[in-house]
ChimeraX commands (.cxc) that place a marker at each C-alpha (Angstrom):
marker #1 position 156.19,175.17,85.34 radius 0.5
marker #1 position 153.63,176.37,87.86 radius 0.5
marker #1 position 151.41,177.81,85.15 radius 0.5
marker #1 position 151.39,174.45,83.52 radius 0.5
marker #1 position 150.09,173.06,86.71 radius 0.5
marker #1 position 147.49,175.01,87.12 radius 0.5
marker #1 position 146.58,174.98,83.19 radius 0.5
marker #1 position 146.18,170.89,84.17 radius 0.5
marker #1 position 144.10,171.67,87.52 radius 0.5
marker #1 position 141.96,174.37,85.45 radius 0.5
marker #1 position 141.56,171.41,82.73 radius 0.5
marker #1 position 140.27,169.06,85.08 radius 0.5
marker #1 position 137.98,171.31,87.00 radius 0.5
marker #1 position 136.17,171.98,83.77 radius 0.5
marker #1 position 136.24,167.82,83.19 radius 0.5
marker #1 position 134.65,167.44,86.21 radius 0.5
marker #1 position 132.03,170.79,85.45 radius 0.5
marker #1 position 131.46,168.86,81.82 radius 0.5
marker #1 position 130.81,165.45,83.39 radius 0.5
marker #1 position 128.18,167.20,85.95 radius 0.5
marker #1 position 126.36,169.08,82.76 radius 0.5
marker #1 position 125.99,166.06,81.18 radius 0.5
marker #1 position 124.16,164.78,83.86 radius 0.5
marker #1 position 121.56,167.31,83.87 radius 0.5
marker #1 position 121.69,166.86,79.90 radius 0.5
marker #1 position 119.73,163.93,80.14 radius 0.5
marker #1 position 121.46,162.22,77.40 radius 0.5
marker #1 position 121.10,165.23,75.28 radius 0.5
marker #1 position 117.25,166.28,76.06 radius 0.5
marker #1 position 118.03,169.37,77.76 radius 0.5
marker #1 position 119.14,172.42,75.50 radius 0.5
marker #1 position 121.61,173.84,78.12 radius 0.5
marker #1 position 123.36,171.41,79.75 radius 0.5
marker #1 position 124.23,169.65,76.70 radius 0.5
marker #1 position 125.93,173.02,75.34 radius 0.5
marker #1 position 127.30,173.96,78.79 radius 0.5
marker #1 position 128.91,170.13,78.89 radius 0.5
marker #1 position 130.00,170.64,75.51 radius 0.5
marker #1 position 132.11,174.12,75.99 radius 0.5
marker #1 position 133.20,172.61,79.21 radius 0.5
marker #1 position 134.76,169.88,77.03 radius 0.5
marker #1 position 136.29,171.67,74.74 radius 0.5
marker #1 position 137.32,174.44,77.24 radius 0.5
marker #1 position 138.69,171.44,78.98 radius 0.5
marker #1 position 141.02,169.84,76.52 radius 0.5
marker #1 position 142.40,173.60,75.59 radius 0.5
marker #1 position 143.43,174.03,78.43 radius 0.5
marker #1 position 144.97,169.92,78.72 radius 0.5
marker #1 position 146.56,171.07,75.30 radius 0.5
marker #1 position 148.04,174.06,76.38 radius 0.5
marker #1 position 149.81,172.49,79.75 radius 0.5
marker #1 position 151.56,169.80,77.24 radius 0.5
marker #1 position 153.50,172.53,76.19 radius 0.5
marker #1 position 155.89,172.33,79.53 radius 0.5
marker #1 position 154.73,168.58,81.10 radius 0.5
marker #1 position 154.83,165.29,80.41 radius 0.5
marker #1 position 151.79,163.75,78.33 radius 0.5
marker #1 position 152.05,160.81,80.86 radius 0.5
marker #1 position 152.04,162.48,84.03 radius 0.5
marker #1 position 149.93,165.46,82.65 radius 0.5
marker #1 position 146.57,162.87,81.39 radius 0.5
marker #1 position 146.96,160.68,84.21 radius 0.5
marker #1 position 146.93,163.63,86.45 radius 0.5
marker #1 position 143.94,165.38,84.45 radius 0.5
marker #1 position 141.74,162.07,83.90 radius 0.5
marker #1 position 142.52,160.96,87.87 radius 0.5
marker #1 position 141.35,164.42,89.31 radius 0.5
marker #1 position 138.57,163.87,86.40 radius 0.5
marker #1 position 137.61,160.89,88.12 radius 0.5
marker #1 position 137.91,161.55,91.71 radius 0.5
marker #1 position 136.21,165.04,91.40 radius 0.5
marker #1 position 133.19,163.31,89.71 radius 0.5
marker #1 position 133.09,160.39,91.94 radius 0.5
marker #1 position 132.90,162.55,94.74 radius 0.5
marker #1 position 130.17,165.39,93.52 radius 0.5
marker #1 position 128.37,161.64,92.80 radius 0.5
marker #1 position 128.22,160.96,96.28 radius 0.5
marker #1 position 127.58,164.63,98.04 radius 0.5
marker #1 position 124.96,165.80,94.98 radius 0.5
marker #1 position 123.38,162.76,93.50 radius 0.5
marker #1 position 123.28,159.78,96.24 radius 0.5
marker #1 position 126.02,157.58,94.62 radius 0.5
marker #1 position 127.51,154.95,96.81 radius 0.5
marker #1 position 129.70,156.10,100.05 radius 0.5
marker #1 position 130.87,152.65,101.16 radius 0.5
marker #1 position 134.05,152.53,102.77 radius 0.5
marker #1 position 135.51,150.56,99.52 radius 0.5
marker #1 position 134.64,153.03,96.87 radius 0.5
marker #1 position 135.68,155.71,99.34 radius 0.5
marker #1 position 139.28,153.84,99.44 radius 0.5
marker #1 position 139.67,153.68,95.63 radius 0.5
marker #1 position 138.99,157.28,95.16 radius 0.5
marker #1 position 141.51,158.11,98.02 radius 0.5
marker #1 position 144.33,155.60,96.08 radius 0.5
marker #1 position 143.67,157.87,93.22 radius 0.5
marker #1 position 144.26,161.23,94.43 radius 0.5
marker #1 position 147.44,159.47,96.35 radius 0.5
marker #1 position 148.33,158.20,92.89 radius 0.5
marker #1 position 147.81,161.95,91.34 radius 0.5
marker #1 position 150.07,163.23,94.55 radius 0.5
marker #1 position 152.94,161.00,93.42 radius 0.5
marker #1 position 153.30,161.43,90.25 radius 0.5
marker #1 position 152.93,165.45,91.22 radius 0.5
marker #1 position 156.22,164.61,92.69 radius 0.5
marker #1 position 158.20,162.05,90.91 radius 0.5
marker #1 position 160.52,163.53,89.07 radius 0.5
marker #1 position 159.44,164.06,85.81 radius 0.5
marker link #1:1,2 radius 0.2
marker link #1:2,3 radius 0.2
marker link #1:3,4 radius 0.2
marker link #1:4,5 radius 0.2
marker link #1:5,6 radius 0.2
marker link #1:6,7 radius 0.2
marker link #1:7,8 radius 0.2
marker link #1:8,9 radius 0.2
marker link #1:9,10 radius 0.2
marker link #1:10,11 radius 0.2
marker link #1:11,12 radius 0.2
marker link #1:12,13 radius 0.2
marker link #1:13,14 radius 0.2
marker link #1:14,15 radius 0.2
marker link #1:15,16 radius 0.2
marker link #1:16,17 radius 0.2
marker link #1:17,18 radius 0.2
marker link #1:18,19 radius 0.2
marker link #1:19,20 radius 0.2
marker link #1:20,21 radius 0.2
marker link #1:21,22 radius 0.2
marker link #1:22,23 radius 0.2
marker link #1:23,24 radius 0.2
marker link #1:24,25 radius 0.2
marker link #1:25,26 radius 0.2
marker link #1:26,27 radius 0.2
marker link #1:27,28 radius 0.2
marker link #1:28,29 radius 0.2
marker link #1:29,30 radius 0.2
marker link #1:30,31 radius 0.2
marker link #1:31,32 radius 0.2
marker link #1:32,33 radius 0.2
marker link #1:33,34 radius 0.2
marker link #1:34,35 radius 0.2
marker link #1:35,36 radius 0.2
marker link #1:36,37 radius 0.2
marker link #1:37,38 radius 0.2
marker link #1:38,39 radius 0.2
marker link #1:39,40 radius 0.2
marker link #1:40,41 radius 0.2
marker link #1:41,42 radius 0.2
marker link #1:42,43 radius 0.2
marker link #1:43,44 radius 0.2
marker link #1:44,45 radius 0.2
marker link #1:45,46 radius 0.2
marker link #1:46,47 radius 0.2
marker link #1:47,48 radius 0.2
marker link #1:48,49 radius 0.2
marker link #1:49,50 radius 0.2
marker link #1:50,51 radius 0.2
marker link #1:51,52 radius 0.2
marker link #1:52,53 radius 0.2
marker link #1:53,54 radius 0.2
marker link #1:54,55 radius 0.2
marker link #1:55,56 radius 0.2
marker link #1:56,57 radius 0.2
marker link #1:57,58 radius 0.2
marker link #1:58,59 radius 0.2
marker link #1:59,60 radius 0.2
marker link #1:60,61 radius 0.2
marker link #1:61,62 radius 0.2
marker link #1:62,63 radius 0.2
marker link #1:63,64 radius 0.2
marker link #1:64,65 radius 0.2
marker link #1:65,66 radius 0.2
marker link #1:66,67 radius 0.2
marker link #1:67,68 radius 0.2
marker link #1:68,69 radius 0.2
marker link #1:69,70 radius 0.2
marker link #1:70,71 radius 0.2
marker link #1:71,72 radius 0.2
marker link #1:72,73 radius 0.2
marker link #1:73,74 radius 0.2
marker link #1:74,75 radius 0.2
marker link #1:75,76 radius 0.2
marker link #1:76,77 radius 0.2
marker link #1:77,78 radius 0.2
marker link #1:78,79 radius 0.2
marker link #1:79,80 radius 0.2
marker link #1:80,81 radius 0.2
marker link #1:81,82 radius 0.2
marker link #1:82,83 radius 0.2
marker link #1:83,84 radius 0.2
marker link #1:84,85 radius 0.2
marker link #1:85,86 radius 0.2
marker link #1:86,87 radius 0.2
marker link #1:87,88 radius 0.2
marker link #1:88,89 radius 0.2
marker link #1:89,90 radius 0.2
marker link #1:90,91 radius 0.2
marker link #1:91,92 radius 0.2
marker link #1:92,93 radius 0.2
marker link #1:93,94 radius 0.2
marker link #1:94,95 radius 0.2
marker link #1:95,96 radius 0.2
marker link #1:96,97 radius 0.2
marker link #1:97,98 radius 0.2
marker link #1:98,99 radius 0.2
marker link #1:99,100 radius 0.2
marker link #1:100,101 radius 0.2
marker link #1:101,102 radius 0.2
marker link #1:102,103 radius 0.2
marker link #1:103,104 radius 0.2
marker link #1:104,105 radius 0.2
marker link #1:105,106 radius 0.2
marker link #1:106,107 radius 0.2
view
């Protein structure tokens, strides 16, 4: 079950890698990043796919897509100037508490 959990936290780390290429894609001007954010997708949902074999497709997308968002909202803020204010900074918080309970709820 451990493997599966870190199948999911692999998954989202290359969500979070695919959402930052497609940044520097430029909406698809640049060669690179739009075919690094592309293998990153794909890399990404193998990986989601795989994990489904031993969690629950609830828990396991709400996990991926929360740590999706939370990882991206926060490179946002440290690499491209996005809003810190102490509200956004709240909502990302609720969801990584969000991910951390339904880590633990019993599945």
């Amino acid at each position: 079950m451990m493997a599966a959990w870190l199948l999911l936290l692999a998954a989202a780390m290359a969500d979070i890698g695919m959402a930052v290429a497609l940044k520097y894609a430029q909406g698809w001007t640049r060669l690179w990043p739009s075919l690094i954010g592309l293998a990153l997708a794909n890399g990404a949902i193998a990986l989601l796919t795989v994990s489904l074999r031993q969690l629950p497709v609830g828990t396991a997308f709400a996990v991926f897509t929360g740590l999706g968002a939370a990882g991206v909202a926060a490179l946002g803020i440290v690499y491209f100037g996005e809003s810190a204010s102490p509200l956004r900074l709240m909502l990302i918080a609720l969801i990584v508490v969000g991910i951390a309970g339904l880590k633990m709820a019993p599945a």
